[in-house]
C-alpha positions as protocol buffer text, in pm:
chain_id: "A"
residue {
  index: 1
  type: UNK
  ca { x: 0 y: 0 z: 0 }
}
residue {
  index: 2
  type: UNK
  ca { x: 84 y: 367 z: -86 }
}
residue {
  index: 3
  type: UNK
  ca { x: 56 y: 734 z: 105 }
}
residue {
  index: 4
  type: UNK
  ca { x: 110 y: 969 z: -200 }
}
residue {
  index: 5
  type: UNK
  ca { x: 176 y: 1288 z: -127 }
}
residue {
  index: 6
  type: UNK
  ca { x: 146 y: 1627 z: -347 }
}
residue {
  index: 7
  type: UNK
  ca { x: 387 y: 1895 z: -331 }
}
residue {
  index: 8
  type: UNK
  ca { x: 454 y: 1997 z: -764 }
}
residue {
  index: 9
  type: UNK
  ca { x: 619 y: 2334 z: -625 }
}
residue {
  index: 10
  type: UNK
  ca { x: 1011 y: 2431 z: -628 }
}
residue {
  index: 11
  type: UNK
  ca { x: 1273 y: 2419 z: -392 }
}
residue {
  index: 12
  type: UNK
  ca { x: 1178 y: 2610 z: -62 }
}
residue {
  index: 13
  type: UNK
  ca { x: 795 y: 2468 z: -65 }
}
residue {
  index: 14
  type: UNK
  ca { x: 976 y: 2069 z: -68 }
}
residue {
  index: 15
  type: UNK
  ca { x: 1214 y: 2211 z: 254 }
}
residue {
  index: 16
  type: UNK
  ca { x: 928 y: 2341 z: 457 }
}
residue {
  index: 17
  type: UNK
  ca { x: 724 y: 2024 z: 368 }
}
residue {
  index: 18
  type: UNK
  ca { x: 1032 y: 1798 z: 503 }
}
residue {
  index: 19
  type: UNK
  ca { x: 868 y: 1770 z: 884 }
}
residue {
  index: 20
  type: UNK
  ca { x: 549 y: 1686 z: 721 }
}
residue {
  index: 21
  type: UNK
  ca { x: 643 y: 1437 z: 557 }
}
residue {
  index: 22
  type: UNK
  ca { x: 860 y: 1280 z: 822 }
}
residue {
  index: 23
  type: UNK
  ca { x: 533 y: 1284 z: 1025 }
}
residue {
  index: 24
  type: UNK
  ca { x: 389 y: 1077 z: 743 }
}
residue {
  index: 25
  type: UNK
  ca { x: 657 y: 848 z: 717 }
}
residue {
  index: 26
  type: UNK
  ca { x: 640 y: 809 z: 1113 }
}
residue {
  index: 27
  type: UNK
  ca { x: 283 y: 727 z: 1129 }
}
residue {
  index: 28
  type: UNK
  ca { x: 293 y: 489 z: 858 }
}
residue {
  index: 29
  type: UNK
  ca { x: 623 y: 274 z: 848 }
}
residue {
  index: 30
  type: UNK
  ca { x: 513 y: -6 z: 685 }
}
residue {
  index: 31
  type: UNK
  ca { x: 375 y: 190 z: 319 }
}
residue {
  index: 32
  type: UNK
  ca { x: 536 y: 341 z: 45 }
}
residue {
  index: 33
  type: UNK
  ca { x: 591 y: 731 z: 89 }
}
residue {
  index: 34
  type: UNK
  ca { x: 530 y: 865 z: -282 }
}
residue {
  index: 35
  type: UNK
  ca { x: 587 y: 1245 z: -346 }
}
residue {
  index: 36
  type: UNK
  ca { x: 480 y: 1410 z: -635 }
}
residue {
  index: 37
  type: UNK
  ca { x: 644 y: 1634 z: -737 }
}
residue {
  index: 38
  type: UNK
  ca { x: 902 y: 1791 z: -1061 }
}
residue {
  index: 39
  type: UNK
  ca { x: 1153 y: 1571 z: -1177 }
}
residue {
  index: 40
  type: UNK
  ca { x: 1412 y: 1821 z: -1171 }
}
residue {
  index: 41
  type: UNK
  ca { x: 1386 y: 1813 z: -795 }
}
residue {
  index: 42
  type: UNK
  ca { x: 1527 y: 1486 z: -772 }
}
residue {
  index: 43
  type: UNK
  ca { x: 1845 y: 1504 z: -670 }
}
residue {
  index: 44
  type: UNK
  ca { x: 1722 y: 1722 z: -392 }
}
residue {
  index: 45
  type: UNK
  ca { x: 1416 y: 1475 z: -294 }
}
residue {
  index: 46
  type: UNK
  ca { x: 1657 y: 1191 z: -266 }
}
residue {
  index: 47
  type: UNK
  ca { x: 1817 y: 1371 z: 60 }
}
residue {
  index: 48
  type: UNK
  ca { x: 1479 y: 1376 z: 215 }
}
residue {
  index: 49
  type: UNK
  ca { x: 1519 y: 1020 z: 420 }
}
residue {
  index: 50
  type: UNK
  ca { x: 1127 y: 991 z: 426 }
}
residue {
  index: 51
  type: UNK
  ca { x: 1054 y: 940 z: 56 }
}
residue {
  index: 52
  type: UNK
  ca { x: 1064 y: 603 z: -85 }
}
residue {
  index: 53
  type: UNK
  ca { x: 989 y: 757 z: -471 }
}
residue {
  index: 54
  type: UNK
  ca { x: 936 y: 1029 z: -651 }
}
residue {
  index: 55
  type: UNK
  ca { x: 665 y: 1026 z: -906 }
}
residue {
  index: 56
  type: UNK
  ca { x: 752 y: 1290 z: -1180 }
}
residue {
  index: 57
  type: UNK
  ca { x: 461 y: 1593 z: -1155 }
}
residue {
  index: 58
  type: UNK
  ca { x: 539 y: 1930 z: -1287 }
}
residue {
  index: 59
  type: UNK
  ca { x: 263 y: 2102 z: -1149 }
}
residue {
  index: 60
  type: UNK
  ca { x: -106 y: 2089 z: -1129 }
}
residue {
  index: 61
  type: UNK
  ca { x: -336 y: 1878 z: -1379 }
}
residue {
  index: 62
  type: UNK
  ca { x: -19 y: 1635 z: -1420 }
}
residue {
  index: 63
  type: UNK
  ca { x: -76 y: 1393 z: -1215 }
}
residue {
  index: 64
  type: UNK
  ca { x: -84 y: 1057 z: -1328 }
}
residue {
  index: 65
  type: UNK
  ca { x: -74 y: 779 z: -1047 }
}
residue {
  index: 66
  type: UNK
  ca { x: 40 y: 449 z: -1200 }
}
residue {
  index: 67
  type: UNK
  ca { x: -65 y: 185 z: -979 }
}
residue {
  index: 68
  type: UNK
  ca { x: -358 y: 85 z: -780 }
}
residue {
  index: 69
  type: UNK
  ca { x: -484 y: 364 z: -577 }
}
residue {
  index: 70
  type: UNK
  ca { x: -291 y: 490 z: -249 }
}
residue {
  index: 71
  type: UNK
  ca { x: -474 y: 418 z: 60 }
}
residue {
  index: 72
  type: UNK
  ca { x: -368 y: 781 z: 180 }
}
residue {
  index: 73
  type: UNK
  ca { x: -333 y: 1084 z: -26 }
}
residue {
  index: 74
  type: UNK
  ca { x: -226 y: 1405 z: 92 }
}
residue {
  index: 75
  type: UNK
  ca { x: -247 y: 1748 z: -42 }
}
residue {
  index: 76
  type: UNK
  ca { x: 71 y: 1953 z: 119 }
}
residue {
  index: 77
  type: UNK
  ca { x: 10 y: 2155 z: -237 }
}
residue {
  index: 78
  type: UNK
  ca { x: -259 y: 2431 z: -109 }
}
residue {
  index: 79
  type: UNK
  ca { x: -621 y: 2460 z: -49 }
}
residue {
  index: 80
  type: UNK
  ca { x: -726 y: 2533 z: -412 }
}
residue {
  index: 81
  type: UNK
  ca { x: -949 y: 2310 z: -535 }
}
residue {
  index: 82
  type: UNK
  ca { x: -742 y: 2192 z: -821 }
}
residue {
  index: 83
  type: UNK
  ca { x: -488 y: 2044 z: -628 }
}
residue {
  index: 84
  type: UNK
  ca { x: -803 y: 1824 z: -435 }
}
residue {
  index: 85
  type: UNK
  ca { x: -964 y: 1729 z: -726 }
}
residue {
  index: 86
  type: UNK
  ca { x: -634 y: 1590 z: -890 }
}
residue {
  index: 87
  type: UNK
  ca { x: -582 y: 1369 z: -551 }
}
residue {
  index: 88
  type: UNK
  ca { x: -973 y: 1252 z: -579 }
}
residue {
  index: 89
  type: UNK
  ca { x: -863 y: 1177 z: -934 }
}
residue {
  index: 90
  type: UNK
  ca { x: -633 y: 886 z: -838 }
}
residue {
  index: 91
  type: UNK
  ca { x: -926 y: 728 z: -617 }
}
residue {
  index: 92
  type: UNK
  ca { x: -751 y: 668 z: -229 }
}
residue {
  index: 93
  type: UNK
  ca { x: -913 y: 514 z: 51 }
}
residue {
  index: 94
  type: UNK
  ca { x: -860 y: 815 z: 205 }
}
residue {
  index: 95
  type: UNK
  ca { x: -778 y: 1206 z: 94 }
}
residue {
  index: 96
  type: UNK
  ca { x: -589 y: 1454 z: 402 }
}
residue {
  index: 97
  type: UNK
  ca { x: -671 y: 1810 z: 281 }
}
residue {
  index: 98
  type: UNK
  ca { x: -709 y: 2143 z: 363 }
}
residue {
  index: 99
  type: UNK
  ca { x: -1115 y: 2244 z: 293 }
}
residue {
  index: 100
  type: UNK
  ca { x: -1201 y: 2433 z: -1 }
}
residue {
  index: 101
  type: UNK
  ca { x: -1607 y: 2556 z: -57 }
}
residue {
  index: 102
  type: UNK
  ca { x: -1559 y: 2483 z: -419 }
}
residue {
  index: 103
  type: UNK
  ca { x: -1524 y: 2111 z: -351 }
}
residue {
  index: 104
  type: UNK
  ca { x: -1767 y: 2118 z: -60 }
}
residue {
  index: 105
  type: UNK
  ca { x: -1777 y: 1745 z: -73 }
}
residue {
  index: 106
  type: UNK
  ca { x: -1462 y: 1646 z: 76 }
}
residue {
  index: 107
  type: UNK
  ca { x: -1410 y: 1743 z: 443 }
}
residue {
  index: 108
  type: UNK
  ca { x: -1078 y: 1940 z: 522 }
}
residue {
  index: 109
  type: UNK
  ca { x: -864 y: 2112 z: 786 }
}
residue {
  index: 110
  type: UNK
  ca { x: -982 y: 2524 z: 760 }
}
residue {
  index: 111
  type: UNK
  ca { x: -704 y: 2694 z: 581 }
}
residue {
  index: 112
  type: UNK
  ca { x: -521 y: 2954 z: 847 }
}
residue {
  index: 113
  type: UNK
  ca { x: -398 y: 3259 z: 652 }
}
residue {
  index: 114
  type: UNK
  ca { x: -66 y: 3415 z: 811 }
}
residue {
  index: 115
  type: UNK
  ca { x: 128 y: 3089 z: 934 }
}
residue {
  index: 116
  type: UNK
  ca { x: 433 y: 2960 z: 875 }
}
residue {
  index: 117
  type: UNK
  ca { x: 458 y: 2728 z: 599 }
}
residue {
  index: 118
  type: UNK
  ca { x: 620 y: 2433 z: 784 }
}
residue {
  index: 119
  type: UNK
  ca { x: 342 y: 2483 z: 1075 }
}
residue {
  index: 120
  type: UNK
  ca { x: 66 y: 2474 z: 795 }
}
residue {
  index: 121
  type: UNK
  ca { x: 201 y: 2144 z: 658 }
}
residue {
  index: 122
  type: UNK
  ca { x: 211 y: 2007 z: 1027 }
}
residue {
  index: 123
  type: UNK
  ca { x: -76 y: 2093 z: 1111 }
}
residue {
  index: 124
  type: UNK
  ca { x: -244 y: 1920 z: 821 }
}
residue {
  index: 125
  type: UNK
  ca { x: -87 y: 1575 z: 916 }
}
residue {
  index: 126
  type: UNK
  ca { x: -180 y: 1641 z: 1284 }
}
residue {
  index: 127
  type: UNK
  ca { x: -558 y: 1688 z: 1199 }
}
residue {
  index: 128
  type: UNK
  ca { x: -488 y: 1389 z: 1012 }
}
residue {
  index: 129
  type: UNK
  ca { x: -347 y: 1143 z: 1320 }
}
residue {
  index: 130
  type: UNK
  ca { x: -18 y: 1208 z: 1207 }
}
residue {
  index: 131
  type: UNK
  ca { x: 203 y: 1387 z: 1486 }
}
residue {
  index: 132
  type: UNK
  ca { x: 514 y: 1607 z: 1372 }
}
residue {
  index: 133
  type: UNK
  ca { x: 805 y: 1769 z: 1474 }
}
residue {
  index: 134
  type: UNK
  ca { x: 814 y: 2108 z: 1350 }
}
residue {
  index: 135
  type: UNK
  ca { x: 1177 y: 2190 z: 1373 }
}
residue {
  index: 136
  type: UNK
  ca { x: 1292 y: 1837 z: 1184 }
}
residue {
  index: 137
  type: UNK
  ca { x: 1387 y: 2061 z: 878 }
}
residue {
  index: 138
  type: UNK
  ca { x: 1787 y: 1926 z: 861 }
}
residue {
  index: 139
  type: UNK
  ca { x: 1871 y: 1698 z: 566 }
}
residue {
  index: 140
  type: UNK
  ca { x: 2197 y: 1518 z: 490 }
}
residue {
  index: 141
  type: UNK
  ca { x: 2426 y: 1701 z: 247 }
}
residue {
  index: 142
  type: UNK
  ca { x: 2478 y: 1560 z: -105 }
}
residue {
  index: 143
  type: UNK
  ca { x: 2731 y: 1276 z: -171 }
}
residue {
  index: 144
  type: UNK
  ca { x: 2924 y: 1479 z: -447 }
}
residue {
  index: 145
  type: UNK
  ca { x: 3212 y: 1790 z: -323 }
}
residue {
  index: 146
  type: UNK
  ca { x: 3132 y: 2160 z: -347 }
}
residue {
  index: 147
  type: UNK
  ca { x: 3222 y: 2324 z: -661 }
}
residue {
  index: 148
  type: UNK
  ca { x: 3393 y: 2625 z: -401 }
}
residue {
  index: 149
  type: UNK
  ca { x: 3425 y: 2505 z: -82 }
}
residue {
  index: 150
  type: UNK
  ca { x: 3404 y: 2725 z: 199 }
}
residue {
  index: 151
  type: UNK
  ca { x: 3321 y: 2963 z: -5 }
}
residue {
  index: 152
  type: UNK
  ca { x: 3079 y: 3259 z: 64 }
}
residue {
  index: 153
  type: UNK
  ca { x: 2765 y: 3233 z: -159 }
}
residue {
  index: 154
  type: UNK
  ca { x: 2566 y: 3518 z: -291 }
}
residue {
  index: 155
  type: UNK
  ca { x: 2234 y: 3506 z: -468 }
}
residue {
  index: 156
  type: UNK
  ca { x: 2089 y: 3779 z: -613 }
}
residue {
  index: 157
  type: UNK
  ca { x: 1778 y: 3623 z: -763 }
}
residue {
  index: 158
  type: UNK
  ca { x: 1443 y: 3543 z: -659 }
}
residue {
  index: 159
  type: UNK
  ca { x: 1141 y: 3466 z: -827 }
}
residue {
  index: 160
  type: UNK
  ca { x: 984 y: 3762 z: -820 }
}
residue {
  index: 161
  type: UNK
  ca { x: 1111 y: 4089 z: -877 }
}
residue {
  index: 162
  type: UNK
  ca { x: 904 y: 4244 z: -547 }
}
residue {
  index: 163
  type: UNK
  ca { x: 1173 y: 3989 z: -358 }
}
residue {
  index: 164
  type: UNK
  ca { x: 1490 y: 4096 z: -550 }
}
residue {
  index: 165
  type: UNK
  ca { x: 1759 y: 4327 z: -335 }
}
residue {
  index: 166
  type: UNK
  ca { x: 1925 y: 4564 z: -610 }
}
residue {
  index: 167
  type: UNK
  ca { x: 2185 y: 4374 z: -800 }
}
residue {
  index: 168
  type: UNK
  ca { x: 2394 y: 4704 z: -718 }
}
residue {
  index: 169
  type: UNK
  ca { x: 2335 y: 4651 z: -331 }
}
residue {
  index: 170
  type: UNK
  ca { x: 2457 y: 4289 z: -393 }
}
residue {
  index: 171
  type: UNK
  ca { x: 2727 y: 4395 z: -573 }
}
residue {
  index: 172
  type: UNK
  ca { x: 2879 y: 4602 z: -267 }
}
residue {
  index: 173
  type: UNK
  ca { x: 2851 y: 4326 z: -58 }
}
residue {
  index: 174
  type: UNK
  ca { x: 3037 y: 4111 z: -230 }
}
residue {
  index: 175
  type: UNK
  ca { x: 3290 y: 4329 z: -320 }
}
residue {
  index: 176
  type: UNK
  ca { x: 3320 y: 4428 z: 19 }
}
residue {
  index: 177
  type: UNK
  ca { x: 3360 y: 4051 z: 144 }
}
residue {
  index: 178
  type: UNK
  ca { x: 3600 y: 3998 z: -144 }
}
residue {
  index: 179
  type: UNK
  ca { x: 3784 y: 4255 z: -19 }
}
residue {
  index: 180
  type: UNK
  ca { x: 3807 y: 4108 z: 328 }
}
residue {
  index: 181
  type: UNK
  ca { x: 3974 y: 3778 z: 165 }
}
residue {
  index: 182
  type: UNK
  ca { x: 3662 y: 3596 z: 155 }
}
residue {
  index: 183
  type: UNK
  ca { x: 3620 y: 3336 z: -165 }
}
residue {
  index: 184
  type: UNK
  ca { x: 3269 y: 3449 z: -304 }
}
residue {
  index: 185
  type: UNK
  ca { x: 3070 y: 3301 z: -581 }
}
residue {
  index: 186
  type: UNK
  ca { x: 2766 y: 3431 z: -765 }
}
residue {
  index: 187
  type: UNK
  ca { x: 2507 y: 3190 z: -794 }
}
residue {
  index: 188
  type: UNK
  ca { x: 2179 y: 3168 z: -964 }
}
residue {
  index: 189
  type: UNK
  ca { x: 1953 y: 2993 z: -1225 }
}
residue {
  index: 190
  type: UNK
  ca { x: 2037 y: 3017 z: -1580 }
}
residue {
  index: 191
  type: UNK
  ca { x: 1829 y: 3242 z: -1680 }
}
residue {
  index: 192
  type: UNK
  ca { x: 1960 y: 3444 z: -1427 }
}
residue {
  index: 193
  type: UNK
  ca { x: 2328 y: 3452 z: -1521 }
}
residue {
  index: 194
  type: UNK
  ca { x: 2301 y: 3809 z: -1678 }
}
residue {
  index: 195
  type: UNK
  ca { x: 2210 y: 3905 z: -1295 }
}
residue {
  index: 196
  type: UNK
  ca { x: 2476 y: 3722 z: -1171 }
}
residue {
  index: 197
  type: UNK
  ca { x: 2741 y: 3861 z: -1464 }
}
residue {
  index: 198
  type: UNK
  ca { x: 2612 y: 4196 z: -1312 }
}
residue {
  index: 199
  type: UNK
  ca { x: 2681 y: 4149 z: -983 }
}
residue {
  index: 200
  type: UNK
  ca { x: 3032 y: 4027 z: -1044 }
}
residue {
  index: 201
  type: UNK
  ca { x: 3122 y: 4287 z: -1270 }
}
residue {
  index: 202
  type: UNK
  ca { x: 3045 y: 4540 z: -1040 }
}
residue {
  index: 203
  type: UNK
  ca { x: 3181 y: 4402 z: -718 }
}
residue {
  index: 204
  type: UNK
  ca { x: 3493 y: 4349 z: -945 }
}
residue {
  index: 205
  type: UNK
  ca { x: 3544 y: 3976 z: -940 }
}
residue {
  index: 206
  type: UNK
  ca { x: 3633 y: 3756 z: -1245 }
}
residue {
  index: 207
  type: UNK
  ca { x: 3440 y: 3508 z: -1458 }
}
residue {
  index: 208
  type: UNK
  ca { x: 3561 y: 3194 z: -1257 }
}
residue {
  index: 209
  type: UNK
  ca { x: 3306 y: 3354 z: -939 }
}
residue {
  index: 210
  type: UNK
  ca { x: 2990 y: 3373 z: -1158 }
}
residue {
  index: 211
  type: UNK
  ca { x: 2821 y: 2969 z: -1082 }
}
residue {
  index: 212
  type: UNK
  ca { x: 2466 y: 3064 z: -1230 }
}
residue {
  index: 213
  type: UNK
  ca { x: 2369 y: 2840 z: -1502 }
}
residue {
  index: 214
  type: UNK
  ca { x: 2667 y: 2620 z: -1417 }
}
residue {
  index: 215
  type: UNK
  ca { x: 2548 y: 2380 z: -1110 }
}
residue {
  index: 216
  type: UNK
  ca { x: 2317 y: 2146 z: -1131 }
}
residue {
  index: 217
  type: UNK
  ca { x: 2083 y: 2143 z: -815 }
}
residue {
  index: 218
  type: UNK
  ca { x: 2329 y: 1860 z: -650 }
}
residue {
  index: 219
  type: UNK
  ca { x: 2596 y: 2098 z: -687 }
}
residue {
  index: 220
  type: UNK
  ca { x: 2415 y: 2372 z: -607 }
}
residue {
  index: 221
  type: UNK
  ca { x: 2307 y: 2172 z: -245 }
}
residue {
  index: 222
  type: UNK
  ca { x: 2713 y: 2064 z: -228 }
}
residue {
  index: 223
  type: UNK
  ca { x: 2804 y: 2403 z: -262 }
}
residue {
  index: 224
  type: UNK
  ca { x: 2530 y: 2564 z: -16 }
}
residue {
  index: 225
  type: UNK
  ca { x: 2615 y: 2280 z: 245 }
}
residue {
  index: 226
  type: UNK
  ca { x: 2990 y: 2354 z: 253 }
}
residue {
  index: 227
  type: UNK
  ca { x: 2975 y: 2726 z: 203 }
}
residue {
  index: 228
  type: UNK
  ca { x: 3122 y: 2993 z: 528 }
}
residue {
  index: 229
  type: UNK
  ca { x: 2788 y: 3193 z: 421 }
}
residue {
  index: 230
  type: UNK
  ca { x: 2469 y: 3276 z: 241 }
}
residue {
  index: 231
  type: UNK
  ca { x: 2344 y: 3577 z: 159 }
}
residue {
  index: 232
  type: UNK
  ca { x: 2051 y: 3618 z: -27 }
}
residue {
  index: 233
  type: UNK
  ca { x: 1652 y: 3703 z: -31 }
}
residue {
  index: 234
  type: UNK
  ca { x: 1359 y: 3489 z: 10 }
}
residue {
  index: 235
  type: UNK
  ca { x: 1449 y: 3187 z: -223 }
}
residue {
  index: 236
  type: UNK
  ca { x: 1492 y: 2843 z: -197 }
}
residue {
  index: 237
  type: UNK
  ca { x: 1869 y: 2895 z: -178 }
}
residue {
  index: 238
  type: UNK
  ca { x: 1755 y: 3046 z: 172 }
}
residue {
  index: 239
  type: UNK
  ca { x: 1611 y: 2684 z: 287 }
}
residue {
  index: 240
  type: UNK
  ca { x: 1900 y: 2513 z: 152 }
}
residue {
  index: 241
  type: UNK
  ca { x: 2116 y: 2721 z: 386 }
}
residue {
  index: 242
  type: UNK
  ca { x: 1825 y: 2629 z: 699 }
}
residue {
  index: 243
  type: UNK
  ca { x: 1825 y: 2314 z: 577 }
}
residue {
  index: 244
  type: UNK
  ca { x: 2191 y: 2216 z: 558 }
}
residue {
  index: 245
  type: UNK
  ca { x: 2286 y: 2453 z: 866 }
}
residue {
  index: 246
  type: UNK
  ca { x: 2476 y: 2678 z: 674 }
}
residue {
  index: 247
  type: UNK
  ca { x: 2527 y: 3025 z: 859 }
}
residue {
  index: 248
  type: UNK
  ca { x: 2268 y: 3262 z: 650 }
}
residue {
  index: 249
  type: UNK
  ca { x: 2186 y: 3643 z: 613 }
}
residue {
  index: 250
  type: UNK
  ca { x: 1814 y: 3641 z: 498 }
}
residue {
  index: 251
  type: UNK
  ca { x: 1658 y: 3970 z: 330 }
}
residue {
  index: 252
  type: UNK
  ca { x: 1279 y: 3970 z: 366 }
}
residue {
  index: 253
  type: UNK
  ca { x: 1060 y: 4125 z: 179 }
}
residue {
  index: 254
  type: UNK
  ca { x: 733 y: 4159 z: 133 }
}
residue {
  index: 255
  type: UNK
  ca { x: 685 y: 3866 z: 318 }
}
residue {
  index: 256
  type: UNK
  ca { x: 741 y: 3830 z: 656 }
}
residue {
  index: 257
  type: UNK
  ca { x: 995 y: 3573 z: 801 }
}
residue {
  index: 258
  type: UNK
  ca { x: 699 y: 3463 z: 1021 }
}
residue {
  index: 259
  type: UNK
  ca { x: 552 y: 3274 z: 741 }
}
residue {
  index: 260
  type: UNK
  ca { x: 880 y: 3126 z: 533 }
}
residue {
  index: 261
  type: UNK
  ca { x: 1153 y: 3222 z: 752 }
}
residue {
  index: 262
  type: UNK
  ca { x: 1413 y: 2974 z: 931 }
}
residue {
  index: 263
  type: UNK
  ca { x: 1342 y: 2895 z: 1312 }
}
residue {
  index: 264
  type: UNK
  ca { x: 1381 y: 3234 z: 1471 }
}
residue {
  index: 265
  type: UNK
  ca { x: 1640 y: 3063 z: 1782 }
}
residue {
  index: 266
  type: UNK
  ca { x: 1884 y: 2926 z: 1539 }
}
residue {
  index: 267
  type: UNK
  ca { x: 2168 y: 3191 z: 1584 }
}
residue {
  index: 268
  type: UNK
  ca { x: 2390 y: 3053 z: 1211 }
}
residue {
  index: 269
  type: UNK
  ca { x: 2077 y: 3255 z: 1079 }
}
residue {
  index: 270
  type: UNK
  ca { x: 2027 y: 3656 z: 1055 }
}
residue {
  index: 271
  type: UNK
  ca { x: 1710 y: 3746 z: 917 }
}
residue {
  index: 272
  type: UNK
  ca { x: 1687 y: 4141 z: 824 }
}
residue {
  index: 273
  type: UNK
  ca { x: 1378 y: 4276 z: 754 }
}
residue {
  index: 274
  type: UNK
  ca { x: 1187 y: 4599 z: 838 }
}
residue {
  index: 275
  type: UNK
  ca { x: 810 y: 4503 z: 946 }
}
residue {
  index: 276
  type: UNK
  ca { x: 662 y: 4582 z: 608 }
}
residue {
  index: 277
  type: UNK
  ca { x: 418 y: 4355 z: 436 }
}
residue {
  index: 278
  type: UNK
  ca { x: 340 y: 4351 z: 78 }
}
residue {
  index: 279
  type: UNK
  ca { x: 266 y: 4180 z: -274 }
}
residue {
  index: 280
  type: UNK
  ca { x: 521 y: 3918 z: -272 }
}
residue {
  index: 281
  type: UNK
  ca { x: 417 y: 3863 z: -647 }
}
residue {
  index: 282
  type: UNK
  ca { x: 463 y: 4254 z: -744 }
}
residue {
  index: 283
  type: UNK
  ca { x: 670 y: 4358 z: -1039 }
}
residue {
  index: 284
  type: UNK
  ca { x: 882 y: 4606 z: -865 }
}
residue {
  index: 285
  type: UNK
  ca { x: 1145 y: 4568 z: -595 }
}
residue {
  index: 286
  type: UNK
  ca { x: 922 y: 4604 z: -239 }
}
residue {
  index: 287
  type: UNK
  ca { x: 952 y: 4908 z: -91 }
}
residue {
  index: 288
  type: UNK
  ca { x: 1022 y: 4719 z: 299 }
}
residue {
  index: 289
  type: UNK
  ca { x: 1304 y: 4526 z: 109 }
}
residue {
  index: 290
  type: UNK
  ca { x: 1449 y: 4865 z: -54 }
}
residue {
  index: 291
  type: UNK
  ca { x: 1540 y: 4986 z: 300 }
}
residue {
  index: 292
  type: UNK
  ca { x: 1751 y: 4723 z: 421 }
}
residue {
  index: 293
  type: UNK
  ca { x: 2081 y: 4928 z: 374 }
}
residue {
  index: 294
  type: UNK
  ca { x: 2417 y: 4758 z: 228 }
}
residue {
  index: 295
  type: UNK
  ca { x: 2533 y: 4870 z: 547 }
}
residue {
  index: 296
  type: UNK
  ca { x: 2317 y: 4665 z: 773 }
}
residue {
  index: 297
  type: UNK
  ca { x: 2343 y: 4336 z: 519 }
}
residue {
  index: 298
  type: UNK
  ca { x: 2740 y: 4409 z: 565 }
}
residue {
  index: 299
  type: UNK
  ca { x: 2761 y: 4421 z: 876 }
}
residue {
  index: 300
  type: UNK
  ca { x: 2558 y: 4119 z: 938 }
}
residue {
  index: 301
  type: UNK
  ca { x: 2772 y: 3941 z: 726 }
}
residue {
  index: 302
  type: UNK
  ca { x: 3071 y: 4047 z: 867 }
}
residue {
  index: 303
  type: UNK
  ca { x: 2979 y: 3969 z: 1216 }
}
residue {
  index: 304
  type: UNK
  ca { x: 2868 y: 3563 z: 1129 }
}
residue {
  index: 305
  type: UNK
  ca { x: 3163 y: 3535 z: 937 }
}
residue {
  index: 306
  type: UNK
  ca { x: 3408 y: 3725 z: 1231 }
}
residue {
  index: 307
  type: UNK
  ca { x: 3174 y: 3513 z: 1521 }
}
residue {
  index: 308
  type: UNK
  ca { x: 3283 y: 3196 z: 1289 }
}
residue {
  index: 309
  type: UNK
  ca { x: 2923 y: 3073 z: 1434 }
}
residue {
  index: 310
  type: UNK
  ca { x: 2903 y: 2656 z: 1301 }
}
residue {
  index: 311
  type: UNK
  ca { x: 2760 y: 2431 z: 1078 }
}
residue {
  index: 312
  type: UNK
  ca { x: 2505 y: 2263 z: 1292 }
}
C-alpha cells in the first residue's frame, strides 16, 4: 500500500514540507511514501530520508498515479481546489486536505492565513493522526564535493522581482567581502546569469566567481552545504542554507519571516527585515526590502563570518 503525497512546487515549498512528511513516514512505516512532485527536484528529494519515490509531476493537472490507488493521499500543495480534485482523481481510501467551498464534498482542515509554511504542513498531518516535529527541517548534504568550498555564496535572484535586493546593493557586498579575503561566488539559475554577470562585474570579481547556469541542483546543495555563508533574499537557496545549517543572512521582503523564515532561535541565521508587508508577487522591488541598507546586510555578514558561528 501507498501514502502519496502532493507537493509539484520548487525548492523552498519541498524544505518546509520535510517535517510533514517525516510525520507521514512516522505514522505509517510499513507503506510506500510517494511524493509528487518535478523531476528536476530529484536530486534534492533523494536527501529527504522519508521518501521512498518520486513520481515525476510538474505542477497541477499532471498527475498521473500508475498503480492501484494509495490508501492515503495528501495534499501539502494548497487549499485550491485543483490540487483536491487531482488527488480525488487517483481514487484513495482516504484524501488529508485542507477544505475548499468549491469542492464542498470532501471534508478538510480550515485553511489559516498568516502561518508559517512548515506549521501549515504540520498541522495538516496532525488533523490527520499524524504527529510532527516542527523543527525536523535538517537533511543530509549531497554525496558529491562543493564546486567552491568554503566559499561565501551570494544570490541575487528570486522569483519575483518584489523579492529581489538591487543587484547594485549585492554587488557592494560582495565586493566588500572579497575585499576582506573571503572566496565568493555568484550563484543563480540560468536564466539568471546576466544578474549574476552583473553582480560580479560590479563588485569586481572575475568570470571563474559567476556559478549561475553552471550547477546542477546537486551541486548547487554541495556548494550551499559547505559554504562559510549565504546571503541572499527569500528563495529556496535560503532553505537550503536552513536546511543544511549553513550560517545565512536572509533579506525579507514583502513577506514576513513569520511565514517562510528559518526557526527564529537558530543563531547561524540573521534574518533582516523591516516590518513591512506587501505583494510578494509585485513587479517592482518592495519598498520594505528597498530599506535594508548595504550597510546593515554588511555588517551582518561580517559579524557571522568574524563570530565563525558553526555548521550545525
Amino acid at each position: 500500500m501507498s501514502v502519496l503525497a502532493l507537493r509539484a512546487l520548487g525548492i523552498g515549498d519541498l524544505l518546509t514540507a520535510v517535517p510533514a512528511l517525516r510525520g507521514l513516514r512516522r505514522a505509517h512505516p510499513e507503506e510506500r511514501l510517494v511524493l509528487a512532485a518535478p523531476e528536476w527536484l530529484r536530486d534534492l528529494v533523494d536527501l529527504v530520508d522519508a521518501v521512498d519515490e518520486l513520481l515525476p509531476t510538474p505542477g497541477l493537472g499532471a498527475l498521473h498515479w500508475p498503480g492501484p490507488p494509495p490508501r492515503l493521499a495528501v495534499n501539502l500543495h494548497g487549499n485550491g481546489p485543483e490540487s483536491i480534485r487531482d488527488l480525488m482523481a487517483v481514487l484513495p481510501d482516504t484524501l488529508l486536505t485542507h477544505r475548499n467551498p468549491a469542492v464542498p464534498e470532501i471534508p478538510g482542515l480550515d485553511w489559516t492565513p498568516g502561518i508559517h509554511e512548515v506549521d501549515r504542513w504540520c498541522r495538516l498531518i496532525e488533523y490527520g493522526q499524524c504527529p510532527a516535529d516542527r523543527r525536523d527541517l535538517r537533511i543530509s548534504p549531497p554525496p558529491g564535493p562543493s564546486p567552491a568550498p568554503g566559499a561565501v555564496v551570494v544570490h541575487p535572484g528570486a522569483a519575483f522581482p518584489a523579492r529581489r535586493w538591487p543587484p547594485e546593493r549585492f554587488a557592494e557586498v560582495a565586493r566588500d567581502l572579497a575585499a576582506a579575503g573571503h572566496r565568493v561566488v555568484i550563484t543563480g539559475a540560468a536564466a539568471e546569469r546576466p544578474l549574476a554577470e552583473e553582480v560580479a562585474a560590479r563588485a569586481g570579481l572575475g568570470a571563474e566567481a559567476v556559478l549561475a547556469g553552471r550547477t546542477g541542483l546537486a551541486e548547487l546543495a554541495a556548494l550551499v552545504a559547505e559554504a562559510a555563508l549565504v546571503v541572499c533574499g527569500d528563495t529556496g537557496v535560503g532553505h537550503l542554507a536552513t536546511a543544511f545549517g549553513t550560517p545565512s543572512v536572509l533579506l525579507f521582503g514583502p513577506t514576513p519571516p513569520r511565514c517562510w523564515g528559518p526557526p527564529p532561535d537558530v543563531p547561524q541565521h540573521v534574518v533582516l527585515w523591516v516590518g513591512d508587508v506587501g505583494d510578494p508577487h509585485g513587479t517592482e522591488p518592495d519598498a520594505g526590502l528597498l530599506l535594508l541598507s548595504t550597510e546593515r546586510v554588511l555588517a551582518a555578514a561580517q559579524s557571522v563570518l568574524r563570530e565563525g558561528v558553526p555548521h550545525g
